[in-house]
Backbone as XML, in Angstrom:
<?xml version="1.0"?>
<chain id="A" units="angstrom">
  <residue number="1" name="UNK">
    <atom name="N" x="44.558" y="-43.459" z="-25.923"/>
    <atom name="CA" x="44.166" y="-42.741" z="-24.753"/>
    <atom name="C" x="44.646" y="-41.289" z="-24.825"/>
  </residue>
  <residue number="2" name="UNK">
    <atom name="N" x="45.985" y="-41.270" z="-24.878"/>
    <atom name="CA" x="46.610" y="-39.678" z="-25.225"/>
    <atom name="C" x="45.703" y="-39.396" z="-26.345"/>
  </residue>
  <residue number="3" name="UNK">
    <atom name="N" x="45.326" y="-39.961" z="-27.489"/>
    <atom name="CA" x="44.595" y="-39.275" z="-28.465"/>
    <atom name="C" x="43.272" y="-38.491" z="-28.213"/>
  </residue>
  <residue number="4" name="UNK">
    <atom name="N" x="42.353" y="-39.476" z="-28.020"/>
    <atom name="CA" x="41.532" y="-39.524" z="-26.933"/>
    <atom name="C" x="41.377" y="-37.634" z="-26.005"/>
  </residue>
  <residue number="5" name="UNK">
    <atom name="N" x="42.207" y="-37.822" z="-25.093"/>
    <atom name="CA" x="42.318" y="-37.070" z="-24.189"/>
    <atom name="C" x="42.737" y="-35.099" z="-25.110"/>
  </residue>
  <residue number="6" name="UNK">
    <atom name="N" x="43.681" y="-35.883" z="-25.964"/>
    <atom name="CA" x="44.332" y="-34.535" z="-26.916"/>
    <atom name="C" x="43.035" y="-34.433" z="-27.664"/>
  </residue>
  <residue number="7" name="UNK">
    <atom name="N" x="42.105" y="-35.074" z="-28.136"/>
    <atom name="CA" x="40.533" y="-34.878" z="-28.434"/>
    <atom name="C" x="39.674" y="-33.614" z="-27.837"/>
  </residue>
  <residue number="8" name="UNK">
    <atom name="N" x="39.809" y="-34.048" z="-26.364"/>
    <atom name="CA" x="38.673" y="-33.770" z="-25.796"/>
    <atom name="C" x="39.083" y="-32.255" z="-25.506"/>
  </residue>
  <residue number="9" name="UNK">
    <atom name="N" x="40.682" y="-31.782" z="-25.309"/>
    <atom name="CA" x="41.394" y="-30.485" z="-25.560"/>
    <atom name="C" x="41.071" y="-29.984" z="-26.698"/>
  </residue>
  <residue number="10" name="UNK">
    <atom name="N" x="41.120" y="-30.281" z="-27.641"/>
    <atom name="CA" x="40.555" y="-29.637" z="-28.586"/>
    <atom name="C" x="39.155" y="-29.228" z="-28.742"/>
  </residue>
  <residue number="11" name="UNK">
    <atom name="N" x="38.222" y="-29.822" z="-28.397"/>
    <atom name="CA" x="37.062" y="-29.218" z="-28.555"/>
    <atom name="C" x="36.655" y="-28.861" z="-26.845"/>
  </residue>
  <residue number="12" name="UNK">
    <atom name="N" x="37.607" y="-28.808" z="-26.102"/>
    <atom name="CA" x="36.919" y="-28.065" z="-24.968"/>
    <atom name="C" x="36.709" y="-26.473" z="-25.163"/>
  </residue>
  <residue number="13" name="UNK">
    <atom name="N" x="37.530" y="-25.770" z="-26.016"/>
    <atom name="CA" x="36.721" y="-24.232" z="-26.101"/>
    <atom name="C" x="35.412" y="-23.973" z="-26.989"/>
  </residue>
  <residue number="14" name="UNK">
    <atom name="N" x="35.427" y="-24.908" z="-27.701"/>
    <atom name="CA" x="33.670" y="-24.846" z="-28.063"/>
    <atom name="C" x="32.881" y="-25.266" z="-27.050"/>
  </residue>
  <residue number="15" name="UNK">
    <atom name="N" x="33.017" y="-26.297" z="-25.689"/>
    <atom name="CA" x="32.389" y="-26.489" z="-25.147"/>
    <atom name="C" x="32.220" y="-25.775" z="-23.761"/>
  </residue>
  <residue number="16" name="UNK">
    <atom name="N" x="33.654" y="-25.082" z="-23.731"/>
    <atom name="CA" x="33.241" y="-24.292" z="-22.765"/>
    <atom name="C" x="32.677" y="-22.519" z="-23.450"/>
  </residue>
  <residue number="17" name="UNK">
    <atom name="N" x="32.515" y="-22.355" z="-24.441"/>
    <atom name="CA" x="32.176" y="-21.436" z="-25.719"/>
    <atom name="C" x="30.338" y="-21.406" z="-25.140"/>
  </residue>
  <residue number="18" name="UNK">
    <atom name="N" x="29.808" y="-23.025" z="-25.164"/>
    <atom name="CA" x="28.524" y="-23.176" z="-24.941"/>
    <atom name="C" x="28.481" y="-22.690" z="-23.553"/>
  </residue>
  <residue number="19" name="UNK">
    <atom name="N" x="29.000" y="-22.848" z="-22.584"/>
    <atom name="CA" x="28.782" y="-22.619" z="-21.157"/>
    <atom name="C" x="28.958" y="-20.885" z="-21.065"/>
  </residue>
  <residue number="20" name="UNK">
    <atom name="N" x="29.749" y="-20.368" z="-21.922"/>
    <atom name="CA" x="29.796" y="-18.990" z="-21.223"/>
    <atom name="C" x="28.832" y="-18.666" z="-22.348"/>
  </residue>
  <residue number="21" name="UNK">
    <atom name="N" x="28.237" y="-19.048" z="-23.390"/>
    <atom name="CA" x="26.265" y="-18.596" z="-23.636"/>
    <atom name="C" x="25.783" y="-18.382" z="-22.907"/>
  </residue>
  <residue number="22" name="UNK">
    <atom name="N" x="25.663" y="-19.723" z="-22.143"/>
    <atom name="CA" x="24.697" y="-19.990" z="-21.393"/>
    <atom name="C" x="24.848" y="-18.974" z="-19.776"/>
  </residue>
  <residue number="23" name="UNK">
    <atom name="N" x="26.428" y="-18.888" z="-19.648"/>
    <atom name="CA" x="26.084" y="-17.799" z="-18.235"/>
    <atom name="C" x="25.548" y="-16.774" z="-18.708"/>
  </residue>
  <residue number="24" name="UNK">
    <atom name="N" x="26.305" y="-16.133" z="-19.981"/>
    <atom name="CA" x="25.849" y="-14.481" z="-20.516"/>
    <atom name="C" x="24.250" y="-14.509" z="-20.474"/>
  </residue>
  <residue number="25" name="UNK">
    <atom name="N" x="23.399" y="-15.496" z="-20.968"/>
    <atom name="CA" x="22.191" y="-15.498" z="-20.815"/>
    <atom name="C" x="21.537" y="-15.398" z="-19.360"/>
  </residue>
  <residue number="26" name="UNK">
    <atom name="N" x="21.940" y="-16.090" z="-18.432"/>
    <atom name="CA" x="21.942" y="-15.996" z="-17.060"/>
    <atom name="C" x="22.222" y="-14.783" z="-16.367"/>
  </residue>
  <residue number="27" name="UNK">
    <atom name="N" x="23.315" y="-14.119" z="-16.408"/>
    <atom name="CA" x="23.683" y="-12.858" z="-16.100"/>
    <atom name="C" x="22.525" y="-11.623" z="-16.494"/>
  </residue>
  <residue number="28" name="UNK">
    <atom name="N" x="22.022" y="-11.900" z="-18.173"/>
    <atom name="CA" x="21.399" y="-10.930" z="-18.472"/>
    <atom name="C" x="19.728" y="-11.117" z="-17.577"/>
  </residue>
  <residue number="29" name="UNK">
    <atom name="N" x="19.454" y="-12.535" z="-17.485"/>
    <atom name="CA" x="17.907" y="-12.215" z="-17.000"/>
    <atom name="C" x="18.395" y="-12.267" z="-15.328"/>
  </residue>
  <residue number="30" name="UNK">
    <atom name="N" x="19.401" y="-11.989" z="-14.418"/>
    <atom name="CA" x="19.459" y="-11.962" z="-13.349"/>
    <atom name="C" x="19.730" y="-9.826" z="-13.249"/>
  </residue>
  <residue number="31" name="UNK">
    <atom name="N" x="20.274" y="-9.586" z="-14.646"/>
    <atom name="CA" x="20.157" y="-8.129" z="-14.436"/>
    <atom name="C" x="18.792" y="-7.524" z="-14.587"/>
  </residue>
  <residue number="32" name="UNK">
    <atom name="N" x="17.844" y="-8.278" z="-15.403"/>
    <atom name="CA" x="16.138" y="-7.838" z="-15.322"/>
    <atom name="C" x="15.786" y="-8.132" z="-14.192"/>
  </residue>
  <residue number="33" name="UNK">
    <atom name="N" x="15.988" y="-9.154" z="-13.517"/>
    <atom name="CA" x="15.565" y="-9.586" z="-12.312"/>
    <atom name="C" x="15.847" y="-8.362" z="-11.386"/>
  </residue>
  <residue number="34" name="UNK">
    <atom name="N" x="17.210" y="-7.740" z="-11.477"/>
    <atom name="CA" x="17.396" y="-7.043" z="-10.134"/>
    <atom name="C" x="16.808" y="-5.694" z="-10.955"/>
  </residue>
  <residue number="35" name="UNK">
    <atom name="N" x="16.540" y="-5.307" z="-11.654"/>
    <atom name="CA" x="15.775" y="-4.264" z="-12.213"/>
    <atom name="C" x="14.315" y="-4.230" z="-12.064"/>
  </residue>
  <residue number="36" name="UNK">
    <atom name="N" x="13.957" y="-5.365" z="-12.416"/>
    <atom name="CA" x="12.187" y="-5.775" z="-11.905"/>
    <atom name="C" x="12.051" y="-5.637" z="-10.011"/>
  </residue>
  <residue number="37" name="UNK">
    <atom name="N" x="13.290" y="-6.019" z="-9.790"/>
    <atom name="CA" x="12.593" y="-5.876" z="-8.081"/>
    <atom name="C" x="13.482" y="-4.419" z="-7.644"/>
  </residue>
  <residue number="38" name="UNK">
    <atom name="N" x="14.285" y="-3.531" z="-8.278"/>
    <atom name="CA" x="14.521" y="-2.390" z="-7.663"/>
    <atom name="C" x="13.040" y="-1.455" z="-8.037"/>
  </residue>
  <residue number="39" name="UNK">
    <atom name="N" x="12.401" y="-1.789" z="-9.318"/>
    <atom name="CA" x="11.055" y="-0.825" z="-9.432"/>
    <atom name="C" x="9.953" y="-1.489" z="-8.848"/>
  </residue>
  <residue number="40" name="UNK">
    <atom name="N" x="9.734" y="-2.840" z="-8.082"/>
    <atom name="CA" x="9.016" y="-2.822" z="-7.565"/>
    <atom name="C" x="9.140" y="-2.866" z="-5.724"/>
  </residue>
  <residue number="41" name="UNK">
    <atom name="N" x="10.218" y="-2.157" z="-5.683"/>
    <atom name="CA" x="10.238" y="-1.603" z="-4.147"/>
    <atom name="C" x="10.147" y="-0.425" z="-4.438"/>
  </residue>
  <residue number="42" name="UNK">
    <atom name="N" x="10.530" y="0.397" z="-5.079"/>
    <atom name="CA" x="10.038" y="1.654" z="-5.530"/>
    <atom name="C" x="8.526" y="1.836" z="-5.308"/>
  </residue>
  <residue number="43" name="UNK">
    <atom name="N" x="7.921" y="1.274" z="-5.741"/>
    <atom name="CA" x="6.719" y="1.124" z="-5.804"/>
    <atom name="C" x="5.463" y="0.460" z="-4.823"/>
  </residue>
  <residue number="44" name="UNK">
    <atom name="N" x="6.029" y="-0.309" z="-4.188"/>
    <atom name="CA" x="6.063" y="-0.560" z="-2.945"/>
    <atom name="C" x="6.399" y="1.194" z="-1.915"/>
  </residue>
  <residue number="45" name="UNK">
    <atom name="N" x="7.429" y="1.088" z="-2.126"/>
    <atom name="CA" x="7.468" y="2.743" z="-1.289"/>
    <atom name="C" x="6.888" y="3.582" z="-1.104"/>
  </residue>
  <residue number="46" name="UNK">
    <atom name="N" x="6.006" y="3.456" z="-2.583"/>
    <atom name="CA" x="5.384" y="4.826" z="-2.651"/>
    <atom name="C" x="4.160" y="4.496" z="-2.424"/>
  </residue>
  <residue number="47" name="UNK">
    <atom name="N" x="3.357" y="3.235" z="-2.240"/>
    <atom name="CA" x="2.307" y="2.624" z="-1.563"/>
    <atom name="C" x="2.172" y="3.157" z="-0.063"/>
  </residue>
  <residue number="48" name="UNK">
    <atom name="N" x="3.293" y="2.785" z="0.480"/>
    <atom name="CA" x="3.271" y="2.552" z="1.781"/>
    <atom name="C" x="3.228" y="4.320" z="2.491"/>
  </residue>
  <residue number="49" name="UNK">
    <atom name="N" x="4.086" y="5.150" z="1.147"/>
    <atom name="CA" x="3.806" y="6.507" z="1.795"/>
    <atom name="C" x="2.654" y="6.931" z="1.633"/>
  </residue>
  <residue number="50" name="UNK">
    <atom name="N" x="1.937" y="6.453" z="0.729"/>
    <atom name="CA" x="0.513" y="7.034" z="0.374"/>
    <atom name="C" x="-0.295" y="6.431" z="1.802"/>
  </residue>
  <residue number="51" name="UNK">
    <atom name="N" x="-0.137" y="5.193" z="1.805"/>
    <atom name="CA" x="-1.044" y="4.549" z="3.245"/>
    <atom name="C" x="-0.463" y="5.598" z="4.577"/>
  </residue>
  <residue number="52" name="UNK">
    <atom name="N" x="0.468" y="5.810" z="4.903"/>
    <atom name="CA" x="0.667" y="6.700" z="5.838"/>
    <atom name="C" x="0.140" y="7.779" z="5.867"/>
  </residue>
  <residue number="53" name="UNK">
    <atom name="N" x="0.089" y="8.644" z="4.647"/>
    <atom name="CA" x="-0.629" y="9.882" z="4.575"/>
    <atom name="C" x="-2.868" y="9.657" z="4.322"/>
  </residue>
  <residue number="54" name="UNK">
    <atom name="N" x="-2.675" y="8.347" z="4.129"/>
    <atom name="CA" x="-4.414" y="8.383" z="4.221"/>
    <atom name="C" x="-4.587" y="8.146" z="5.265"/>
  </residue>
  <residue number="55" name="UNK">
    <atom name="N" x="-3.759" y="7.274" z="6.339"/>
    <atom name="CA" x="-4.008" y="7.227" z="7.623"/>
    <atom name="C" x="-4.277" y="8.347" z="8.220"/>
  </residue>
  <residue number="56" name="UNK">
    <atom name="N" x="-3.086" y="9.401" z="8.147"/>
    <atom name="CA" x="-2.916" y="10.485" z="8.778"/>
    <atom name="C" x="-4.396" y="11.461" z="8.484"/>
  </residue>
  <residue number="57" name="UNK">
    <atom name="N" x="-4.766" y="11.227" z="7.167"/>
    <atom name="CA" x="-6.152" y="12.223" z="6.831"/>
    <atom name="C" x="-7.284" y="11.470" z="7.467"/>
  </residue>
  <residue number="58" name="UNK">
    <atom name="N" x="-7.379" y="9.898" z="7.492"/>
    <atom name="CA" x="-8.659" y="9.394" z="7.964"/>
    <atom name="C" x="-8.456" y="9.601" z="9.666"/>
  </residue>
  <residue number="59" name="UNK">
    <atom name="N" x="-7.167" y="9.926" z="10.526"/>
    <atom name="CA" x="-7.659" y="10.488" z="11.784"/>
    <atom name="C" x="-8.255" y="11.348" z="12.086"/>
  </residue>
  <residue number="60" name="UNK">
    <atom name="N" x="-7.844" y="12.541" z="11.037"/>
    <atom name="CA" x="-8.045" y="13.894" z="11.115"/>
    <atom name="C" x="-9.805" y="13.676" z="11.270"/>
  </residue>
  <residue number="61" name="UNK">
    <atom name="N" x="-10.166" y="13.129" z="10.100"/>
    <atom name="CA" x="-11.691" y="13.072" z="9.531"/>
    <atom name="C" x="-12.549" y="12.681" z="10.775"/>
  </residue>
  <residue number="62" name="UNK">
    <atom name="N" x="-11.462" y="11.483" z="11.860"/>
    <atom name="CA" x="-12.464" y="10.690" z="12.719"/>
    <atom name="C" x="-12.212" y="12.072" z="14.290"/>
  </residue>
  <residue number="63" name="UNK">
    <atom name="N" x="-11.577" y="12.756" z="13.795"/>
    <atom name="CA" x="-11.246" y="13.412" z="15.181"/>
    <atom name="C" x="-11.940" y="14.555" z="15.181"/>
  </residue>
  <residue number="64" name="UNK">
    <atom name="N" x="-12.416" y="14.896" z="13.671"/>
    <atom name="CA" x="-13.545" y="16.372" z="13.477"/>
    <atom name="C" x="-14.868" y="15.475" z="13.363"/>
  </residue>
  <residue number="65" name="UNK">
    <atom name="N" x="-15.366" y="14.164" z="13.231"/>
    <atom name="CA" x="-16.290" y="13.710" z="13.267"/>
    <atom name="C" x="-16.813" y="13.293" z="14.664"/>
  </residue>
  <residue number="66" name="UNK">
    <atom name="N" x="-15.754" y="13.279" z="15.703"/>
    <atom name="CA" x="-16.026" y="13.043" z="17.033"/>
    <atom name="C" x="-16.095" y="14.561" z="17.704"/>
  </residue>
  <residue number="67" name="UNK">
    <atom name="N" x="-15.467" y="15.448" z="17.826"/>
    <atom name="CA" x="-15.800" y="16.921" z="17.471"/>
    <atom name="C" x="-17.357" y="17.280" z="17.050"/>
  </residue>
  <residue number="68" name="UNK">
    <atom name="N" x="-17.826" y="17.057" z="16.030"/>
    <atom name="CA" x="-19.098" y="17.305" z="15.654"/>
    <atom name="C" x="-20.174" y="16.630" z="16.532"/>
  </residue>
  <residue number="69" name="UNK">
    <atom name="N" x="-19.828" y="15.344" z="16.834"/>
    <atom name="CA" x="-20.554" y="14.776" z="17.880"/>
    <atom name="C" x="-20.814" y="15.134" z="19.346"/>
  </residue>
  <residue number="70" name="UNK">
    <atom name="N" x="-19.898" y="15.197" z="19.826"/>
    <atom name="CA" x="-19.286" y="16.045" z="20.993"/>
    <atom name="C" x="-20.568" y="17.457" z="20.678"/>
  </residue>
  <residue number="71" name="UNK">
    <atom name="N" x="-20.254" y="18.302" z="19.922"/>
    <atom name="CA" x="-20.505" y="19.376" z="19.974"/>
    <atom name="C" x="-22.605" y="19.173" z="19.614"/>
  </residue>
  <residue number="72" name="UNK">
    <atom name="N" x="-23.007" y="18.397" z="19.099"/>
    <atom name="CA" x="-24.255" y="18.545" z="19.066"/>
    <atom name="C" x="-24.673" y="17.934" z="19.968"/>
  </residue>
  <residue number="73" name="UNK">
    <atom name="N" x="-24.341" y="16.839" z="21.175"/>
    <atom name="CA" x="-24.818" y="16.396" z="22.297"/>
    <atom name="C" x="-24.751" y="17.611" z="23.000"/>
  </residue>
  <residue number="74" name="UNK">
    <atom name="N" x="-23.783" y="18.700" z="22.951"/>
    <atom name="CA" x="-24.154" y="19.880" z="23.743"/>
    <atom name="C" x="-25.015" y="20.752" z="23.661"/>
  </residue>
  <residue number="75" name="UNK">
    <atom name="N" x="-24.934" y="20.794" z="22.382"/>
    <atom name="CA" x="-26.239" y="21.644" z="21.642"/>
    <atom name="C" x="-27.480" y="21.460" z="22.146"/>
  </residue>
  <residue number="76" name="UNK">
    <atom name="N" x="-27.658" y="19.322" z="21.830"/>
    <atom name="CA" x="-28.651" y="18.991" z="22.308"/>
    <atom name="C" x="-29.353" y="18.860" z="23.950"/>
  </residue>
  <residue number="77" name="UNK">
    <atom name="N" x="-28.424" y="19.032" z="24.778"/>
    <atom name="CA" x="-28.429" y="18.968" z="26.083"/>
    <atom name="C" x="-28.715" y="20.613" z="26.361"/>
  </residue>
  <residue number="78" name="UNK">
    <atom name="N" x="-28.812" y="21.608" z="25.712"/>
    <atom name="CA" x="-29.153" y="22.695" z="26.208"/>
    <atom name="C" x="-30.777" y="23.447" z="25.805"/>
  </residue>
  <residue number="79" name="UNK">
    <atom name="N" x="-31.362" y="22.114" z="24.936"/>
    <atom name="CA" x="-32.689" y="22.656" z="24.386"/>
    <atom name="C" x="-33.404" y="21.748" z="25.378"/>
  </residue>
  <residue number="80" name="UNK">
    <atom name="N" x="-34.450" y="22.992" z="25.829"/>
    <atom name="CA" x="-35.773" y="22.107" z="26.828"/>
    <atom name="C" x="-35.861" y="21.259" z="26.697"/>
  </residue>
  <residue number="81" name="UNK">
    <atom name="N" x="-37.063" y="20.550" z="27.350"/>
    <atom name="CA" x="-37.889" y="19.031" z="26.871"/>
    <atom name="C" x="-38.503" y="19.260" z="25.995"/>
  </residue>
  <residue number="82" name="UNK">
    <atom name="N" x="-38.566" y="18.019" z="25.090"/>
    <atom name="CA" x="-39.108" y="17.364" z="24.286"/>
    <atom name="C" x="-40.641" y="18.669" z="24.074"/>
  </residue>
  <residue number="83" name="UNK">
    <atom name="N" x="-41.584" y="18.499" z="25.324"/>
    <atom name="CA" x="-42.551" y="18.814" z="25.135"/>
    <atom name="C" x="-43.437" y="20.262" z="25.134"/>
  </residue>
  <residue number="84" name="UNK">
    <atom name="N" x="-42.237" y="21.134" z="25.026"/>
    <atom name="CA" x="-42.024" y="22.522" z="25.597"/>
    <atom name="C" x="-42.064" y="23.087" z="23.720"/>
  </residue>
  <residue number="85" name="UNK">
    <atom name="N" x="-42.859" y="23.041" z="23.029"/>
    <atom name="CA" x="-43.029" y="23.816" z="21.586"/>
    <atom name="C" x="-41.808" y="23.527" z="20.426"/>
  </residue>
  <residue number="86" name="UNK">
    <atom name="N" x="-41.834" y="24.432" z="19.776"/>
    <atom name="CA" x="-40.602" y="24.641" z="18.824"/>
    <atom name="C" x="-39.011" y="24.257" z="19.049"/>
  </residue>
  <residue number="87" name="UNK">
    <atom name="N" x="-38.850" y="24.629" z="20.445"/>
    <atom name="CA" x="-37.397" y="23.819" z="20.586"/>
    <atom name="C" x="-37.471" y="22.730" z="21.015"/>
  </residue>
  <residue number="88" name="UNK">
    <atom name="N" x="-38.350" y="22.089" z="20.780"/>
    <atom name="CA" x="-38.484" y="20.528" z="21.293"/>
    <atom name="C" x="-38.116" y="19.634" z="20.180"/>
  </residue>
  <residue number="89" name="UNK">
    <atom name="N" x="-39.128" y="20.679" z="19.275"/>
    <atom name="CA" x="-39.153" y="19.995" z="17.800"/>
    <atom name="C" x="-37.717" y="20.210" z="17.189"/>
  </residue>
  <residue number="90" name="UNK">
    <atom name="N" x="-36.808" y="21.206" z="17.685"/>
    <atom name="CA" x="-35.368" y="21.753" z="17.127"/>
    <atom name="C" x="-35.156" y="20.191" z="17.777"/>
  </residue>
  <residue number="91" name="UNK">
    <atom name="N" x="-34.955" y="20.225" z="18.707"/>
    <atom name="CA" x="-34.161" y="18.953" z="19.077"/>
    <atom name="C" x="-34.476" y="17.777" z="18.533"/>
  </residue>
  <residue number="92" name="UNK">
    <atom name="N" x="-35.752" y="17.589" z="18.472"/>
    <atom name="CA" x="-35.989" y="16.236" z="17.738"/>
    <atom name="C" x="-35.134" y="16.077" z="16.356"/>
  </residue>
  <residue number="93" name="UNK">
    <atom name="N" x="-35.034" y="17.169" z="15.863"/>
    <atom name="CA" x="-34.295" y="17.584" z="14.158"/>
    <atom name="C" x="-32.912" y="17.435" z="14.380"/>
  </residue>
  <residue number="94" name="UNK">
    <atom name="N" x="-32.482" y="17.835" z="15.781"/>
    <atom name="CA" x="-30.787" y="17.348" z="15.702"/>
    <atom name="C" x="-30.796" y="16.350" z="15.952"/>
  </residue>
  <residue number="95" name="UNK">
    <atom name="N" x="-31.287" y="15.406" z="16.894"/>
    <atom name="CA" x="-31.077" y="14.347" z="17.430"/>
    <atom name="C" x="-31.335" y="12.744" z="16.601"/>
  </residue>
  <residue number="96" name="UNK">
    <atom name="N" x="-32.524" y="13.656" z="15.728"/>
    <atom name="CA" x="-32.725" y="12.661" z="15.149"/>
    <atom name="C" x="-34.212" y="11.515" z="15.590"/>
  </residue>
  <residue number="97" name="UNK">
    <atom name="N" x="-34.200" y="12.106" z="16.665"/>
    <atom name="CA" x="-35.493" y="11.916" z="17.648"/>
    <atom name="C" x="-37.276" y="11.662" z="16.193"/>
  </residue>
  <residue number="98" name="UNK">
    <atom name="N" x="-37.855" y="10.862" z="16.410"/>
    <atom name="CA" x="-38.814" y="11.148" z="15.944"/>
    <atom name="C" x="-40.474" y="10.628" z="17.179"/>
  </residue>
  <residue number="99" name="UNK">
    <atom name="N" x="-40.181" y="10.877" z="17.817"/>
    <atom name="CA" x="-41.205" y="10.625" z="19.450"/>
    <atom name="C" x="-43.075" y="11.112" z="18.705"/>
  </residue>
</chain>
């Protein structure tokens, strides 16, 4: 039994030899790991600033496109009727009118 036991002392630093492989291997793909997800929040980041700044341009776009609208219903509200010559026909051309 003492033999035995004075055995298993002896080859416990090869066996614990195998275990700290096996963490060093562990350690190293848990340091890719935290390297793979620090560049993909990076990247992520820079998504999310880009979506903020297309937001910010697609208001702009919808707020000069409502602007333009705005502004040719006025246009169009200041040309005669329809049936009154040449500016009738102007209006039909903004409006889109084909009567």
């Amino acid at each position: 039994m003492v033999r035995d036991a004075l055995a298993l002392l002896a080859d416990l630093p090869q066996r614990l030899g195998g275990i700290g492989d096996a963490l060093g291997e562990a350690r190293q793909d848990l340091r890719q790991l935290v390297v793979t997800g620090q560049s993909q929040d990076a990247r992520v980041a820079r998504i999310e600033e880009a979506m903020v700044e297309f937001n910010g341009r697609l208001a702009t776009i919808e707020t000069l496109v409502s602007q333009l609208a705005h502004d040719v219903a006025d246009a169009t509200d200041r040309l005669p009727d329809q049936d009154t010559g040449p500016l009738g026909k102007a209006r039909d051309v903004l409006t889109g009118d084909s009567s």
